[in-house]
C-alpha positions as CSV (number, residue, x, y, z in Angstrom):
1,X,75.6,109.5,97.6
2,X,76.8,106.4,98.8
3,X,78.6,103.8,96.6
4,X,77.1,100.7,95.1
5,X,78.4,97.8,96.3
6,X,78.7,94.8,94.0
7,X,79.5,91.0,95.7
8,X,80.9,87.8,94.6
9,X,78.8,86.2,91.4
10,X,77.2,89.4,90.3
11,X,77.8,90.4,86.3
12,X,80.6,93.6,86.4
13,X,78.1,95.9,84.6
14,X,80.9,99.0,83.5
15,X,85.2,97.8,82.6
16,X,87.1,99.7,85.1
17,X,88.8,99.1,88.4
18,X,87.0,98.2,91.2
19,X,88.1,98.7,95.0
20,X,88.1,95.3,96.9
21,X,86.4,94.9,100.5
22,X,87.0,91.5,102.3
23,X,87.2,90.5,105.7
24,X,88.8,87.5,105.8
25,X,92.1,87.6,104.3
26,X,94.0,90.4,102.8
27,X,93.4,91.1,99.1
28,X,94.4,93.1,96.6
29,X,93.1,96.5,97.0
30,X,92.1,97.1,93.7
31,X,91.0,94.9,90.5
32,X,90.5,95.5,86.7
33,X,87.6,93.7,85.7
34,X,85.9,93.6,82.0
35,X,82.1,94.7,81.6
36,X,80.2,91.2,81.5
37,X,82.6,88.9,83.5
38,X,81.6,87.7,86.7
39,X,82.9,89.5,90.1
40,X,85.2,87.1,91.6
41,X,85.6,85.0,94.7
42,X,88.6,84.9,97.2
43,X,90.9,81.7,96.5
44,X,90.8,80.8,100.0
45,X,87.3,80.9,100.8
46,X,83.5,81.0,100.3
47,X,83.1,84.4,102.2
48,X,81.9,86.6,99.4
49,X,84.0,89.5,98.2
50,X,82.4,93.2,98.4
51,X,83.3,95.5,95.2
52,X,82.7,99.3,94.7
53,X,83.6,101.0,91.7
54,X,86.9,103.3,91.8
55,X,87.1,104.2,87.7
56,X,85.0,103.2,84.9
57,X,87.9,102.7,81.7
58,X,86.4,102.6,78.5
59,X,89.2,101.4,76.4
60,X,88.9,97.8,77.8
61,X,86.0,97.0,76.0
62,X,88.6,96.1,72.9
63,X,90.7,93.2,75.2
64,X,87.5,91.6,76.6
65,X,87.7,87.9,76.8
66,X,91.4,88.2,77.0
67,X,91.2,89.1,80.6
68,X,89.7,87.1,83.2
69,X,90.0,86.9,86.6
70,X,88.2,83.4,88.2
71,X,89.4,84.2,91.8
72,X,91.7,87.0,94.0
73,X,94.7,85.6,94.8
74,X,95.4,86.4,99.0
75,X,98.2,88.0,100.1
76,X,100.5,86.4,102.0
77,X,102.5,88.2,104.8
78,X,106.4,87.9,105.1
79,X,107.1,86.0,107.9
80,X,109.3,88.0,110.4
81,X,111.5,85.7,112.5
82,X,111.2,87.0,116.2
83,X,114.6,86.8,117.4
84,X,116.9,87.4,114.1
85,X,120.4,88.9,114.7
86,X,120.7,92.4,114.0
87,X,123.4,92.4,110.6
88,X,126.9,93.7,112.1
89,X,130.0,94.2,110.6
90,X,133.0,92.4,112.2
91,X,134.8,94.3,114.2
92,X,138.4,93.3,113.6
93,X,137.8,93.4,109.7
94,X,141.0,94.4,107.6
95,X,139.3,97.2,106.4
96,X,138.4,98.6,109.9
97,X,142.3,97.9,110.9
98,X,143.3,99.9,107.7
99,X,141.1,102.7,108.5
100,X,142.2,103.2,112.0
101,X,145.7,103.1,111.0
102,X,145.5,106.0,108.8
């Protein structure tokens, strides 16, 4: 059976965590939401967010309305510098000396 597939502005109908589909920007891949609050939108953009449901957690119901997440934050890569030096130790260190001494 395939999975439902909740978007952006629908009401979370079951507390649990939901799997998160977007093809814009890179999300988080999974989200606890709270029965009754509102799926939510990416903080970048308008593009709606596609949810399916991964596990349904009961014990939430007691911290609703503690919880709520208005948008997912995007996640931002590291940026890799293209030509950084490798990390070498000095070759004429006094520990290297000491060592070939011995």
């Amino acid at each position: 059976m395939p999975a439902v597939v909740f978007r952006t502005g629908q009401r979370v109908r079951a507390s649990g965590v939901y799997r998160v589909s977007h093809a814009r920007h890179h999300l988080p891949r999974e989200v606890t939401l709270l029965r009754g609050q509102v799926f939510p939108r990416c903080a970048e953009c308008r593009v709606p967010v596609l949810f399916t449901q991964g596990r349904i957690i009961k014990e939430l119901k007691e911290r609703r309305g503690k919880i709520i997440l208005n948008a997912i934050p995007v996640i931002k890569a590291e940026p890799t510098p293209a030509h950084a030096p490798a990390a070498a130790a000095p070759r004429n260190s006094p520990r290297t000396r000491s060592a070939r001494a011995t």
